[in-house]
VMD Tcl script that builds the backbone (N, CA, C; Angstrom):
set m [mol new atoms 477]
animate dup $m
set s [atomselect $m all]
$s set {name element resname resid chain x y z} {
  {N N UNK 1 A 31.509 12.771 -11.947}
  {CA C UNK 1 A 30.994 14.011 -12.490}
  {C C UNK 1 A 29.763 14.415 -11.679}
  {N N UNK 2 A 29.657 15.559 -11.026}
  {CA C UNK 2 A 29.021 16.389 -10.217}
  {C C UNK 2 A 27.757 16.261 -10.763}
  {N N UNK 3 A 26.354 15.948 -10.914}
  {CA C UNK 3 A 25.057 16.375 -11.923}
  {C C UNK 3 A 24.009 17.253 -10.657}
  {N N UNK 4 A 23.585 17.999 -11.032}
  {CA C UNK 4 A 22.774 19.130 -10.276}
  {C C UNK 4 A 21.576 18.912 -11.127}
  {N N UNK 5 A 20.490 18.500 -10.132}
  {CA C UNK 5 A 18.631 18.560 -10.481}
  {C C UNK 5 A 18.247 19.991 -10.309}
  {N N UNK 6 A 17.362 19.987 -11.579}
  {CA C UNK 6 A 16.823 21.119 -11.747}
  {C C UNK 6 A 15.680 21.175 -12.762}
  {N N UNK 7 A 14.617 21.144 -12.041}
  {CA C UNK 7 A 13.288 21.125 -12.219}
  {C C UNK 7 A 12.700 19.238 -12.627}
  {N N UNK 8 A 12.902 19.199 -13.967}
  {CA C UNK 8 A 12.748 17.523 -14.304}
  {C C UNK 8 A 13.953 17.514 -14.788}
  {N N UNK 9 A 15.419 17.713 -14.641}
  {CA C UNK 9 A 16.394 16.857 -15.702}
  {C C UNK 9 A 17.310 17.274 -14.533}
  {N N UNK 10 A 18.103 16.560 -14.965}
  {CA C UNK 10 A 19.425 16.681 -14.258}
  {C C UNK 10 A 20.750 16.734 -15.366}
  {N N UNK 11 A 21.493 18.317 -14.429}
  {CA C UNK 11 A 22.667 18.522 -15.361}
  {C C UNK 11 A 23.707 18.114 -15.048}
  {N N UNK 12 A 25.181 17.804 -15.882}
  {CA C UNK 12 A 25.764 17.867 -15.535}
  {C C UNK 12 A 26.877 19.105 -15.268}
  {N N UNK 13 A 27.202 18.682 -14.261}
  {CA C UNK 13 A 28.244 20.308 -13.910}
  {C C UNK 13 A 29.696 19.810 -14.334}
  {N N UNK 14 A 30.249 20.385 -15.802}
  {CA C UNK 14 A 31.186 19.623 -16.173}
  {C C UNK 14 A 31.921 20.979 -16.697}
  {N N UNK 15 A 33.443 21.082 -17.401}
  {CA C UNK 15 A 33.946 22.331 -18.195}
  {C C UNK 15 A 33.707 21.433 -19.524}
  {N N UNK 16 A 34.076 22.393 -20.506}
  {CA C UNK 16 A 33.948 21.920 -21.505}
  {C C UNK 16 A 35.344 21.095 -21.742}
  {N N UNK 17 A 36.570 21.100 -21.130}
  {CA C UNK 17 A 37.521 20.376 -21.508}
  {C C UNK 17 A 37.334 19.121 -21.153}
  {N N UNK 18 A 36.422 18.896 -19.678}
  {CA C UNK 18 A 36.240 17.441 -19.452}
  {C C UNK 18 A 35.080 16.823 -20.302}
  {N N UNK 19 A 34.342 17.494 -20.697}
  {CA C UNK 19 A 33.523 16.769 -21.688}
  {C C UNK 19 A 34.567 16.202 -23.018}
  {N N UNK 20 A 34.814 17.093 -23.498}
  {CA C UNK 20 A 35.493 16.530 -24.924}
  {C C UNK 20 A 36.041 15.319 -24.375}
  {N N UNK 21 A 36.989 15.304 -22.969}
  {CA C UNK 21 A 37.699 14.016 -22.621}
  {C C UNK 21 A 36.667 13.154 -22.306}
  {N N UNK 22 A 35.761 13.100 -22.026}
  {CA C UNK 22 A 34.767 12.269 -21.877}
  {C C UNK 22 A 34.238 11.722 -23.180}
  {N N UNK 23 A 33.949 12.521 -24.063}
  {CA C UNK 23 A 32.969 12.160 -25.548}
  {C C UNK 23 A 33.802 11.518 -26.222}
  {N N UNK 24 A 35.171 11.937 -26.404}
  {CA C UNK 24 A 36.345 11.516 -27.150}
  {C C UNK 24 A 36.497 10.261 -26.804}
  {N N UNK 25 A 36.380 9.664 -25.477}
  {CA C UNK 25 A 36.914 8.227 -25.061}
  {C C UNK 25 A 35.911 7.286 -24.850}
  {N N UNK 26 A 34.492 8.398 -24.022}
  {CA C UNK 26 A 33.476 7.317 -24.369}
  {C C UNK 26 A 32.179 7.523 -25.648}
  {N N UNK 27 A 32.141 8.396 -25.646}
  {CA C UNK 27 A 31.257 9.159 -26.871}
  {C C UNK 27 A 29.655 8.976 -25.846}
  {N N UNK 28 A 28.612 9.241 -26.240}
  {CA C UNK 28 A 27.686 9.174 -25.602}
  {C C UNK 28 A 26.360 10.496 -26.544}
  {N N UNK 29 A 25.473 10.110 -26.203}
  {CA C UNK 29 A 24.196 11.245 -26.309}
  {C C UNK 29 A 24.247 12.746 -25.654}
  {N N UNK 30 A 24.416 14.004 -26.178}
  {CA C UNK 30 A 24.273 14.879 -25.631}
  {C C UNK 30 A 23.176 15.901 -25.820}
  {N N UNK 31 A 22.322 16.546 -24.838}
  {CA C UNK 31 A 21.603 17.743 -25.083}
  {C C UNK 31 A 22.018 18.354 -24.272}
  {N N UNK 32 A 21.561 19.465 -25.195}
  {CA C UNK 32 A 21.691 21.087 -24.371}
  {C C UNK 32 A 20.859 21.973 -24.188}
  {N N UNK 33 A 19.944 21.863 -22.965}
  {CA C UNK 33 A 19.244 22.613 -22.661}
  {C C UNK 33 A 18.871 24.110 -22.531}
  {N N UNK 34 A 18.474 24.699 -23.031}
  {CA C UNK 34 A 18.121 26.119 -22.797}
  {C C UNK 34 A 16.960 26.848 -22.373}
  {N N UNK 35 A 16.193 27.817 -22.334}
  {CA C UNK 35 A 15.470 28.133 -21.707}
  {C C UNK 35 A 14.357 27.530 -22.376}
  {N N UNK 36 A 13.649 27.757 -23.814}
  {CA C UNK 36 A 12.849 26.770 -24.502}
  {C C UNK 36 A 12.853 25.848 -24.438}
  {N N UNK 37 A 13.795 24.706 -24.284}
  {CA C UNK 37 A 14.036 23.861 -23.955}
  {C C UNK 37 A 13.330 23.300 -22.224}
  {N N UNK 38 A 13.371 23.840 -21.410}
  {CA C UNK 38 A 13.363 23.748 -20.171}
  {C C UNK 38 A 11.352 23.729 -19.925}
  {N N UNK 39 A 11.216 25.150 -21.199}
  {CA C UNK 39 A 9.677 25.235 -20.802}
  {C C UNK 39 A 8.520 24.322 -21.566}
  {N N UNK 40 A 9.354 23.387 -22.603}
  {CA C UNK 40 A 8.904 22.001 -23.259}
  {C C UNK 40 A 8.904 21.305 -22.562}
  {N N UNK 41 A 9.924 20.549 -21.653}
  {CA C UNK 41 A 10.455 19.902 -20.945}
  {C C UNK 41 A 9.038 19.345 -19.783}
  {N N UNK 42 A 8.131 20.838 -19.611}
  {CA C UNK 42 A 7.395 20.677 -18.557}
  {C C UNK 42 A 6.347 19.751 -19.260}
  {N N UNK 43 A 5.858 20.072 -20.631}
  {CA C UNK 43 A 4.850 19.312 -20.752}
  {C C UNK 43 A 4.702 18.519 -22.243}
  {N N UNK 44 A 5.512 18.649 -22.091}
  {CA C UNK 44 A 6.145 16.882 -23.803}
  {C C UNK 44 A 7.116 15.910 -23.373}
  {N N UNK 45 A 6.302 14.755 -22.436}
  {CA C UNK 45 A 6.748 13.721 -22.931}
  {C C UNK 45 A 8.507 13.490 -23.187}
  {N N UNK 46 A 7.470 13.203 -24.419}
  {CA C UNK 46 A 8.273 12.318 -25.662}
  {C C UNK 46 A 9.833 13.345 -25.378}
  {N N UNK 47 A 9.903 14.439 -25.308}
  {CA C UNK 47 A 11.149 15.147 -24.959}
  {C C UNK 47 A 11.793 14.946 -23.646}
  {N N UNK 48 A 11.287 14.809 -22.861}
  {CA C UNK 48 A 11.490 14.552 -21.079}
  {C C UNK 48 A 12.016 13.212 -21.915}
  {N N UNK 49 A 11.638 12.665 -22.101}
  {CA C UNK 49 A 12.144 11.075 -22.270}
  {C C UNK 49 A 13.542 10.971 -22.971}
  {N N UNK 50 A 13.496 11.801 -24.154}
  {CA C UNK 50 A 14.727 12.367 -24.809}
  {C C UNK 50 A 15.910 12.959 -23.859}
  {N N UNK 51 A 15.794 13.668 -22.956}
  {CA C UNK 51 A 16.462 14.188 -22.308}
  {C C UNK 51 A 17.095 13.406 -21.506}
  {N N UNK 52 A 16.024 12.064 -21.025}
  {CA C UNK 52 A 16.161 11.025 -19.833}
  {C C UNK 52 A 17.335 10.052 -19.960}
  {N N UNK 53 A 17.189 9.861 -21.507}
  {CA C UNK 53 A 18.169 8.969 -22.123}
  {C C UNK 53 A 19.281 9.438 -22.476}
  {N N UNK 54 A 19.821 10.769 -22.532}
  {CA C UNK 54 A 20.849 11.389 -23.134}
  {C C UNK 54 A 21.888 11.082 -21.932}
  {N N UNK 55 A 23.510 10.563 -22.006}
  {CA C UNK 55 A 24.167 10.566 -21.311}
  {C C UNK 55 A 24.778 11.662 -20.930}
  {N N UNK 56 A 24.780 12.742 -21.406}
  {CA C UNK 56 A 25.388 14.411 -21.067}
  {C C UNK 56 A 24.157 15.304 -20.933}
  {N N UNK 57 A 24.003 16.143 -20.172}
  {CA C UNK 57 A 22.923 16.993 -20.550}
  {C C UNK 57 A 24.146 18.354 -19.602}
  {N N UNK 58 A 24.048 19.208 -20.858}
  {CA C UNK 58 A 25.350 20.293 -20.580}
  {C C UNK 58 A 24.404 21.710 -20.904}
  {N N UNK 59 A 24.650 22.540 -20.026}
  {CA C UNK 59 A 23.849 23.997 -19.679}
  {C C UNK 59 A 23.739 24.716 -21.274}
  {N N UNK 60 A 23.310 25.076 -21.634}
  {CA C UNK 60 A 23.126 25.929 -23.328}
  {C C UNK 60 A 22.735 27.321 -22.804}
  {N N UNK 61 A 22.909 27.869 -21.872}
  {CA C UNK 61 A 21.602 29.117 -21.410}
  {C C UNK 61 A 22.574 30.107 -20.452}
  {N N UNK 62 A 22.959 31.198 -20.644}
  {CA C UNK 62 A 23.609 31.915 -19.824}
  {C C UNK 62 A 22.019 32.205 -18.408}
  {N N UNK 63 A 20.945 31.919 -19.193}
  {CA C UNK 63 A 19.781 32.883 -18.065}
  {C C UNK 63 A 19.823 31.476 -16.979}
  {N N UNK 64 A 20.267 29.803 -17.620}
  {CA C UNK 64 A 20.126 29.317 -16.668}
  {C C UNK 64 A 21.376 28.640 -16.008}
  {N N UNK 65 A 22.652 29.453 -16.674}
  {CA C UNK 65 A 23.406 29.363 -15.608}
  {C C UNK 65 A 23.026 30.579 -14.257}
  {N N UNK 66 A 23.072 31.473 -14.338}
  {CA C UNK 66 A 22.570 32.464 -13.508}
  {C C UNK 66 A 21.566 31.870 -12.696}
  {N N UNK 67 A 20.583 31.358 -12.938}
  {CA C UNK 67 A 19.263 30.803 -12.344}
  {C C UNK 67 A 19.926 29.923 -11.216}
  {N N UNK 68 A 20.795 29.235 -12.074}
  {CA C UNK 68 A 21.349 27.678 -10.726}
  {C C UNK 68 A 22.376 28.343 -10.252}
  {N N UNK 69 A 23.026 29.066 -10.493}
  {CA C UNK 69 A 24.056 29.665 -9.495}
  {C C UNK 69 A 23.169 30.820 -8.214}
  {N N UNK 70 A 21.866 31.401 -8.540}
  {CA C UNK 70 A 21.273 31.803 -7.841}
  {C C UNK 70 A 20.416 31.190 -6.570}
  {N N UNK 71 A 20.202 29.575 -6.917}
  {CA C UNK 71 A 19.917 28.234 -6.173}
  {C C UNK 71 A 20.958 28.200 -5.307}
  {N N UNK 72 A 22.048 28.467 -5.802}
  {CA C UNK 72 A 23.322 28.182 -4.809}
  {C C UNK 72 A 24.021 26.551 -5.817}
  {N N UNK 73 A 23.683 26.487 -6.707}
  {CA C UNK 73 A 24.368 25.285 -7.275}
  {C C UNK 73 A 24.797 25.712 -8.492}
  {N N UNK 74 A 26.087 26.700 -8.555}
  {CA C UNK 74 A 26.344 27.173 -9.490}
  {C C UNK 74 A 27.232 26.108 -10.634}
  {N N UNK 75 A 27.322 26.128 -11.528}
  {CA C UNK 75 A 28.098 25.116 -12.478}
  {C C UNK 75 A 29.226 25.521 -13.044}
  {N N UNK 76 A 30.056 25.063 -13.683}
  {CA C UNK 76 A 31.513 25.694 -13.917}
  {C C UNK 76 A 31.496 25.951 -15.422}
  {N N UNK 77 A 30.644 26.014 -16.215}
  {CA C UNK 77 A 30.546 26.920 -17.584}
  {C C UNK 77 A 28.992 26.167 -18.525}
  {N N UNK 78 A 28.809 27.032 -18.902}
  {CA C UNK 78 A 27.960 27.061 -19.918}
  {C C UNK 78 A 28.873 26.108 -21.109}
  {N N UNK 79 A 27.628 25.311 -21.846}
  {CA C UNK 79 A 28.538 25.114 -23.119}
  {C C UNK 79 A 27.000 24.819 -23.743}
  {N N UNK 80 A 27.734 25.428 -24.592}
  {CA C UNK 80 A 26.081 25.497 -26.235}
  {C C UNK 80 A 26.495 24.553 -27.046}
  {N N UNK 81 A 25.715 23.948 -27.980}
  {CA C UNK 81 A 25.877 22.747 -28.622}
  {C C UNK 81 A 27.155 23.824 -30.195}
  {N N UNK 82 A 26.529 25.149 -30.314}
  {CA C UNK 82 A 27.282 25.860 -31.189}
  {C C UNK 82 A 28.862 25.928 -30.687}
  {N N UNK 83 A 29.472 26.058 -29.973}
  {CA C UNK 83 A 30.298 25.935 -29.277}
  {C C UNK 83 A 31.083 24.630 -29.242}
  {N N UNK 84 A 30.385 23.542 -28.625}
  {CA C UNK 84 A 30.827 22.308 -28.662}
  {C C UNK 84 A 31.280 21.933 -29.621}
  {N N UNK 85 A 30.590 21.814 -30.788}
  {CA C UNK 85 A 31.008 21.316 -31.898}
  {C C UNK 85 A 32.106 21.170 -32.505}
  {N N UNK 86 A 32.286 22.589 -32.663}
  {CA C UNK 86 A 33.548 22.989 -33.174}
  {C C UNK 86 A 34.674 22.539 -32.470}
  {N N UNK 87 A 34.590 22.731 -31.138}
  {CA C UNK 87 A 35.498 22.314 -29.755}
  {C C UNK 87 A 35.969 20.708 -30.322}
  {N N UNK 88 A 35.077 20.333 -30.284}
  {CA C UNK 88 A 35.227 18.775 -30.723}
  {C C UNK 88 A 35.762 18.279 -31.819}
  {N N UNK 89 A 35.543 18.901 -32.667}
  {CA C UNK 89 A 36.511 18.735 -33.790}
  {C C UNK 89 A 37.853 18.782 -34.001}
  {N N UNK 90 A 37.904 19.942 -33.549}
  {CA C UNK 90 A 39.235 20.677 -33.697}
  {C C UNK 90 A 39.898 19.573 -32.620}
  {N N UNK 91 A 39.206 19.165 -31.196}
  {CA C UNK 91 A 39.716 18.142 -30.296}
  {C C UNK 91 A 40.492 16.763 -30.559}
  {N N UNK 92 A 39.321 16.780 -31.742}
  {CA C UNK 92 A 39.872 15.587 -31.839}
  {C C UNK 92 A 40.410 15.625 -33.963}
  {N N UNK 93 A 40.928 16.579 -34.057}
  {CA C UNK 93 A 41.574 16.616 -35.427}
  {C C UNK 93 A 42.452 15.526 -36.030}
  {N N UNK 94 A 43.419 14.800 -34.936}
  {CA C UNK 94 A 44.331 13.848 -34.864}
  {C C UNK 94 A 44.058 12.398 -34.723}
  {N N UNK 95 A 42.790 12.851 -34.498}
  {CA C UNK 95 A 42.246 11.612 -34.701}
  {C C UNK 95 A 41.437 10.422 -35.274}
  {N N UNK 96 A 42.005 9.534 -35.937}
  {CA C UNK 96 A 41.512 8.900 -36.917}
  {C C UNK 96 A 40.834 8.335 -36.688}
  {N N UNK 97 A 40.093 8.028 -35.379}
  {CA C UNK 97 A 38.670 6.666 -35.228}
  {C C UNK 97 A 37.921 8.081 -35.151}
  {N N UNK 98 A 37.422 9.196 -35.393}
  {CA C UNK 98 A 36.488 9.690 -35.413}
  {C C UNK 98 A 35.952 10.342 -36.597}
  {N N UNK 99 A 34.812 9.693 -37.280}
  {CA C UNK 99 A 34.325 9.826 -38.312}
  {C C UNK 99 A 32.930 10.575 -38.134}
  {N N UNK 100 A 32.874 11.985 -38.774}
  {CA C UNK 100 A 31.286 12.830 -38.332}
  {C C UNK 100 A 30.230 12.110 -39.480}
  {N N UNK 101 A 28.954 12.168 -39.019}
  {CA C UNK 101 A 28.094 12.310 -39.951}
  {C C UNK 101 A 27.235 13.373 -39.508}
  {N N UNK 102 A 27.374 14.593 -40.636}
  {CA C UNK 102 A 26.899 15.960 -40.593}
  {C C UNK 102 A 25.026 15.975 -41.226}
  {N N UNK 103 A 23.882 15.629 -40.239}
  {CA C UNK 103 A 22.913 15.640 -40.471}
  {C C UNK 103 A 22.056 16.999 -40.662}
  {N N UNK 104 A 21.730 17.265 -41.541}
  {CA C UNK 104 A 20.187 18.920 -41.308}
  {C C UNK 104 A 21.005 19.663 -41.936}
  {N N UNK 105 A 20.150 20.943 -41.674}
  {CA C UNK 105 A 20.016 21.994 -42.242}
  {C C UNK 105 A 19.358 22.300 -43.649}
  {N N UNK 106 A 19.256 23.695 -44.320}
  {CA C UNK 106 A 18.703 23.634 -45.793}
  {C C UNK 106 A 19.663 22.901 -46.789}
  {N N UNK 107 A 18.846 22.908 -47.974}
  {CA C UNK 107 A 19.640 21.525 -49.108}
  {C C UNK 107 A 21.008 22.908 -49.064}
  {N N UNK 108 A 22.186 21.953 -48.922}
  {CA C UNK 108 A 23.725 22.070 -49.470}
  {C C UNK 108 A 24.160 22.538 -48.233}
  {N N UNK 109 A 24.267 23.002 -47.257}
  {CA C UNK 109 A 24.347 23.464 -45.888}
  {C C UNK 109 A 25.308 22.506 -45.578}
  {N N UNK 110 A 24.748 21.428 -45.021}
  {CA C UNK 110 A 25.436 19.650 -44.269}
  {C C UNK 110 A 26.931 19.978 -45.372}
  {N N UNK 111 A 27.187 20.333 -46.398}
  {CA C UNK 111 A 27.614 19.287 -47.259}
  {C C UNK 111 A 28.380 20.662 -47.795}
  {N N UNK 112 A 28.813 21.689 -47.637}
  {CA C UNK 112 A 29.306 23.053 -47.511}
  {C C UNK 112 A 30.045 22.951 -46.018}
  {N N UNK 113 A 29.413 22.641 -44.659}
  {CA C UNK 113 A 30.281 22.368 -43.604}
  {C C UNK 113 A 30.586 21.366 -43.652}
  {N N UNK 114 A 30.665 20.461 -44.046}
  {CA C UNK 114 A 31.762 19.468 -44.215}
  {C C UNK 114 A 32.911 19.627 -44.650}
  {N N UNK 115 A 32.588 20.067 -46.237}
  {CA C UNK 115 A 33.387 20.877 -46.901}
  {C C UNK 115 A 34.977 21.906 -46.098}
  {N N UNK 116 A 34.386 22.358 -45.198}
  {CA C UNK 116 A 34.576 23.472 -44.460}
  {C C UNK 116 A 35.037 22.977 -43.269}
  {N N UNK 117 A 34.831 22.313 -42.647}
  {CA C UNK 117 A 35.617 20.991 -41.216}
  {C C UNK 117 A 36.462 20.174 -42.268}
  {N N UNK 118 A 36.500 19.673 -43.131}
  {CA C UNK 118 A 37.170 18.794 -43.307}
  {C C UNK 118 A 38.540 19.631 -43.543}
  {N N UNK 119 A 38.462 20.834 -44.456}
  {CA C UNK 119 A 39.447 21.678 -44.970}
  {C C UNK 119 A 39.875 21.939 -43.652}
  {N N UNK 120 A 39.246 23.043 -42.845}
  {CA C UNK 120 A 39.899 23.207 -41.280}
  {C C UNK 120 A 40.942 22.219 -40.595}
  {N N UNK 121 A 40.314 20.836 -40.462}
  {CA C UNK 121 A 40.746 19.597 -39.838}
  {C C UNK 121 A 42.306 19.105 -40.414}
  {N N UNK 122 A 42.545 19.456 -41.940}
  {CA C UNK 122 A 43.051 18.691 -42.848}
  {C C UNK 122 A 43.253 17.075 -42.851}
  {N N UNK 123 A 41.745 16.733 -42.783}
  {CA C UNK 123 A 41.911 15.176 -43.509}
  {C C UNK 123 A 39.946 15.141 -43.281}
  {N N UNK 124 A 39.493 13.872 -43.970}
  {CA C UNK 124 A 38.178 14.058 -44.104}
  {C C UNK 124 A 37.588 13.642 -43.208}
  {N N UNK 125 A 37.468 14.240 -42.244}
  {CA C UNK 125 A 36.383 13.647 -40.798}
  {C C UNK 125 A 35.197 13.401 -41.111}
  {N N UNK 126 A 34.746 14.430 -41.544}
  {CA C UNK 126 A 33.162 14.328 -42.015}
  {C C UNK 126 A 33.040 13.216 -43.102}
  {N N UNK 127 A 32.747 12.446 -42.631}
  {CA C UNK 127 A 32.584 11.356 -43.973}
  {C C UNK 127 A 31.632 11.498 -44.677}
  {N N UNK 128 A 30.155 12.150 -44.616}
  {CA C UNK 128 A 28.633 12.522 -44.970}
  {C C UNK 128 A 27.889 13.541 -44.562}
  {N N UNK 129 A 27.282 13.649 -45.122}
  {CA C UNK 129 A 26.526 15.076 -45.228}
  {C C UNK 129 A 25.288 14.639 -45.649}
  {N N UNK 130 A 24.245 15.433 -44.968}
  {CA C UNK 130 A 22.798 14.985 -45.479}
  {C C UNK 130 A 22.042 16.067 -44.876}
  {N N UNK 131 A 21.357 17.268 -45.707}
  {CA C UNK 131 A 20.121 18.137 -45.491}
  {C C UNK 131 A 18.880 17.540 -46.067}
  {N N UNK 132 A 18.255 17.144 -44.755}
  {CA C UNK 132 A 16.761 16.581 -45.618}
  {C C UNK 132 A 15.559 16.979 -45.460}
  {N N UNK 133 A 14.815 17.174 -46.051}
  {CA C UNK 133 A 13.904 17.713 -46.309}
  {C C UNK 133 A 13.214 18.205 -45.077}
  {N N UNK 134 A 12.381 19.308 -45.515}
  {CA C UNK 134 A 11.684 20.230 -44.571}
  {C C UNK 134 A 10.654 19.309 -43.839}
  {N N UNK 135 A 10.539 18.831 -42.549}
  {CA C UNK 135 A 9.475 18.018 -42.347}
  {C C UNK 135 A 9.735 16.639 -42.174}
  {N N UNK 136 A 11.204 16.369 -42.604}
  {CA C UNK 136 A 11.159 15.098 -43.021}
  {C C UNK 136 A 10.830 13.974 -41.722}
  {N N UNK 137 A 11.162 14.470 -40.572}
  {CA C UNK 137 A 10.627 13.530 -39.695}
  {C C UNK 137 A 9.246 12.995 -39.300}
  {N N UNK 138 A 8.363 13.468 -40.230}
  {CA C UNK 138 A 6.890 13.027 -40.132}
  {C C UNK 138 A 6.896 12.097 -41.799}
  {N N UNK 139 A 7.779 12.290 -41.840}
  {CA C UNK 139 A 7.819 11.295 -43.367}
  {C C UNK 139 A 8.796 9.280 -43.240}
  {N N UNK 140 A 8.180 8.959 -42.622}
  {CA C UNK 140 A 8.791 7.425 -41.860}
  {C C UNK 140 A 9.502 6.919 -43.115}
  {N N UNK 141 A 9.355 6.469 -44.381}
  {CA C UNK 141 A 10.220 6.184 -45.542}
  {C C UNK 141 A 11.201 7.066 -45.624}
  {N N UNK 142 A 11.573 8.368 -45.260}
  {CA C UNK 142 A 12.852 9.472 -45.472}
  {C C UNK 142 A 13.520 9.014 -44.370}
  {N N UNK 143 A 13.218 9.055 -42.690}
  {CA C UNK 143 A 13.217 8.748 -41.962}
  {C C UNK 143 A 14.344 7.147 -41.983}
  {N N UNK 144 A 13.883 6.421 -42.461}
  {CA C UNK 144 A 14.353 5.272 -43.026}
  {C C UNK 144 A 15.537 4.756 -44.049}
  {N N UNK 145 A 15.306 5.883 -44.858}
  {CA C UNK 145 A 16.805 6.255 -45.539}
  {C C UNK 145 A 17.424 6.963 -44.885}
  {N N UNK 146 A 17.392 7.909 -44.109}
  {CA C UNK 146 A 18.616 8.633 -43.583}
  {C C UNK 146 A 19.122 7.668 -42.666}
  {N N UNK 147 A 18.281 6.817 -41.897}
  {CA C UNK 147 A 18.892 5.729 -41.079}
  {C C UNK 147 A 20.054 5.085 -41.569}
  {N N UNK 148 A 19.676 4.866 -42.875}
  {CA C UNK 148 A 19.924 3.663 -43.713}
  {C C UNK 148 A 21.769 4.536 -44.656}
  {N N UNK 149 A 21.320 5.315 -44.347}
  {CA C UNK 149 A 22.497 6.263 -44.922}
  {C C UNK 149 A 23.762 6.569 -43.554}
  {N N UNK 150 A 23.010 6.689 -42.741}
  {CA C UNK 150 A 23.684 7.005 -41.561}
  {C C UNK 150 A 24.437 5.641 -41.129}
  {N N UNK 151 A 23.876 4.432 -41.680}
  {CA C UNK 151 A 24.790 3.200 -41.238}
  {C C UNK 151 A 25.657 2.561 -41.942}
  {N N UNK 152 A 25.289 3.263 -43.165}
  {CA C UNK 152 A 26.509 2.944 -44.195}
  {C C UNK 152 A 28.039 3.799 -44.329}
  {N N UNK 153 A 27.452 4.935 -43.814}
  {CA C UNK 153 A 28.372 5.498 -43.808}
  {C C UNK 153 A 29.917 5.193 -43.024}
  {N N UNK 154 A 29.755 4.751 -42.208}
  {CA C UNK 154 A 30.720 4.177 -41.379}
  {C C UNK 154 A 31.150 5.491 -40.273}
  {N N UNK 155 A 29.961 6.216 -40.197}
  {CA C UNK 155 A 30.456 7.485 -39.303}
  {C C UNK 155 A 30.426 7.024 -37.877}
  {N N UNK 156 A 30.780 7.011 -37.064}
  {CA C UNK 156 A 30.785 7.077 -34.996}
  {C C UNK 156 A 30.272 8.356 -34.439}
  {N N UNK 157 A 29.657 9.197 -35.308}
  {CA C UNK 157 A 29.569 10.218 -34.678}
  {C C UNK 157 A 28.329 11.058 -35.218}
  {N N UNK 158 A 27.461 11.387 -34.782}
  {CA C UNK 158 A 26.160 12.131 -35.784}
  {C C UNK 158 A 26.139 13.471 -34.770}
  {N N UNK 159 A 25.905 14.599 -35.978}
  {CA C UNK 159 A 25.614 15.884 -35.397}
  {C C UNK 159 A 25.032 16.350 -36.203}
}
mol reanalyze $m
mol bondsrecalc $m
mol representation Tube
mol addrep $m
């Protein structure tokens, strides 16, 4: 797989069909960079590091596909994490080792799209659902249960 540097991260230049074949067989960490994204990137850390560790890092940004195709290192599609998702599901509908755990959003959200993938899918992919609280990542005990929820669940998959 082709990866093109650009600025501090490096992307990969992938379609979205070879990703799913990729995530589906090996699964892995993905971000998706976008232009906010890019202008954090310069001076947090703790996110550069996030990014460092992610095994996919897939374009989110029509302004920065344009940008790297204007470099002369153009990439073969954009894919937004909104996009993906769904892609992935529906990808892998037939398939029974893939179990979601549907993390965020406001209370009932997680747990309404589940609702809503699982019906789509017809059978229960989403095994869990969890909207937690506003903030909750500065709260290390919440933090700790969702962990703790997330490993019981028996999900392979967090989004």
């Amino acid at each position: 797989m082709e990866k093109i540097n650009f600025l501090n991260i490096t992307i990969n230049n992938v379609s979205l069909s070879e990703l799913l074949t990729e995530l589906s067989t090996k699964g892995g960490l993905i971000v998706t960079p976008n232009v906010d994204h890019l202008v954090k990137l310069q001076t947090d850390s703790s996110f550069l590091k996030a990014y460092h560790l992610a095994d996919y890092v897939v374009c989110d940004s029509k302004i920065l596909q344009y940008a790297l195709k204007l470099l002369g290192k153009p990439i073969k599609e954009k894919i937004s994490g909104s996009d993906l998702f769904p892609a992935f599901y529906n990808y892998n509908r037939d398939n029974k080792d893939i179990k979601i755990f549907l993390l965020g959003g406001m209370e009932g959200v997680a747990e309404k799209a589940k609702n809503n993938i699982n019906q789509k899918v017809g059978r229960e992919m989403v095994v869990e659902a969890l909207s937690p609280s506003f903030g909750f990542e500065n709260n290390e005990a919440e933090c700790q249960e969702i962990i703790k929820k997330i490993n019981e669940s028996e999900a392979n998959v967090l989004a």
